[in-house]
N, C-alpha and C positions, 0 to 999 in steps of 0.2 A: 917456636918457643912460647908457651904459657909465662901469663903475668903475674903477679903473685903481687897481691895489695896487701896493705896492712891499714888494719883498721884506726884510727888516729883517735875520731870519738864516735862514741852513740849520743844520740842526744836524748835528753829528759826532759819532757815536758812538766813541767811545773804549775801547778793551779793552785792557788790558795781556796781552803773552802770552809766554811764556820764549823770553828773550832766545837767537838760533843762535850759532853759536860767530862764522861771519862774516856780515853782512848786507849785506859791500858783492857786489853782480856783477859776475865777469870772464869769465866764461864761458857758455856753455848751461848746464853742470853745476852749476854755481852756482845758479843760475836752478832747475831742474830741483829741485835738494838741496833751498831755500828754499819752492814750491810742494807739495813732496813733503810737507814734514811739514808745511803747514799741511792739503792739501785730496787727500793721495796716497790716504787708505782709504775715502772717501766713497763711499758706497752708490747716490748718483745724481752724475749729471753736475752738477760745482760751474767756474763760470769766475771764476777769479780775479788780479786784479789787482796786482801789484806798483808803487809808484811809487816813482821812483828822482828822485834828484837829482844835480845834474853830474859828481858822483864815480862814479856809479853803486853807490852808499849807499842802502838801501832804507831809504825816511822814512814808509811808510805801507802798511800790504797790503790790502784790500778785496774778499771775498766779493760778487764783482757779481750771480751769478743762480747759485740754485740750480735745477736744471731736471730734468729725469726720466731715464729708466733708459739713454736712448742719446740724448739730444738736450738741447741747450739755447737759449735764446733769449738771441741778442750784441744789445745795442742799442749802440752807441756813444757817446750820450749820456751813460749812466750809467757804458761802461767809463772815460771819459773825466773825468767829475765828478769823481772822488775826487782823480786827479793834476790837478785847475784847482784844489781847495779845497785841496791840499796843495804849491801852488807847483812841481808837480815838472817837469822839463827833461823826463823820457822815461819811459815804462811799459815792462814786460816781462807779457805777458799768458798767463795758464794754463791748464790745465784736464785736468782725468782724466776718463779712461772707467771706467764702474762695472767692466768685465772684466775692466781691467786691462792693457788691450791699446795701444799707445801708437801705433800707428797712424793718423797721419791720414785725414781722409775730404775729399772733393769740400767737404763745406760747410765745413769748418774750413779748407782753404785761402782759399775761397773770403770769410771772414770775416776770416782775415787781412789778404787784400791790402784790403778795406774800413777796415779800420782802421787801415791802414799811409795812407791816399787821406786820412781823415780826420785824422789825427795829423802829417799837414802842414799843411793847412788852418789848424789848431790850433797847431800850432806847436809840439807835443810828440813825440817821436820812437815810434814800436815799434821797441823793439831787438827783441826774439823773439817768440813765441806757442810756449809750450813743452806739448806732454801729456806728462802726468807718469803714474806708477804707484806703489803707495806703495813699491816697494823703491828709486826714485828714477831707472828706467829711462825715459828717456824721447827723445822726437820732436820735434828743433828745426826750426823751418820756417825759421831762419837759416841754420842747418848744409845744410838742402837745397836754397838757393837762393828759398826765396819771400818770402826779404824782402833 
């Protein structure tokens, strides 16, 4: 006979970290500013998650995968756990390249529009997928049409 658990909690880890001057989103730039200083000087490839709520007020940010020197592994599941544990209406998802180069490529489109396919399903919006660099230069896939 199979066991059958039931989950009681997930935990959430909790960091406090100095408060930006604004943390609501209205723009890419916005967007872009907020990812820049959490994940802009990382030495590998970091995707990171903003979740926002109906104001688009950032209630939560989450370091989803840290990955290596030009690639990183998107799963959806996980980009998506932190905005289901933290009630939020929409995500804004990030990521730099260690070069600096803010550049999209084939797969980062390509993980976009997947996470735009699942983020209906779900019920949570992707407003962008920004690459950021740490001077806050960066590549909206909203501004270009892929979302």
């Amino acid at each position: 006979m199979e066991k059958i658990l039931e989950i009681v909690s997930i935990k959430q880890v909790i960091t406090e970290v100095e408060v930006l001057e604004s943390m609501t989103v209205h723009s890419p730039e916005d967007a872009a500013r907020i990812a820049a200083a959490f994940i802009g000087d990382e030495d590998r490839e970091v995707f990171f998650v903003m979740c926002l709520n109906t104001k688009n007020r950032v209630v939560a940010v989450h370091r989803c995968h840290v990955g290596g020197l030009n690639a990183s592994i998107v799963m959806p599941r996980e980009v998506f756990k932190s905005a289901i544990l933290n009630n939020s209406a929409s995500i804004i998802v990030a990521h730099q390249h260690p070069s600096q180069d803010t550049t999209a490529s084939s797969e980062d489109i390509d993980v976009t529009k997947r996470l735009v396919e699942c983020g209906k399903i779900l019920g949570i919006r992707v407003l962008d997928h920004v690459i950021v660099n740490e001077k806050a230069s960066f590549f909206s896939m909203k501004e270009k049409g892929y979302i």
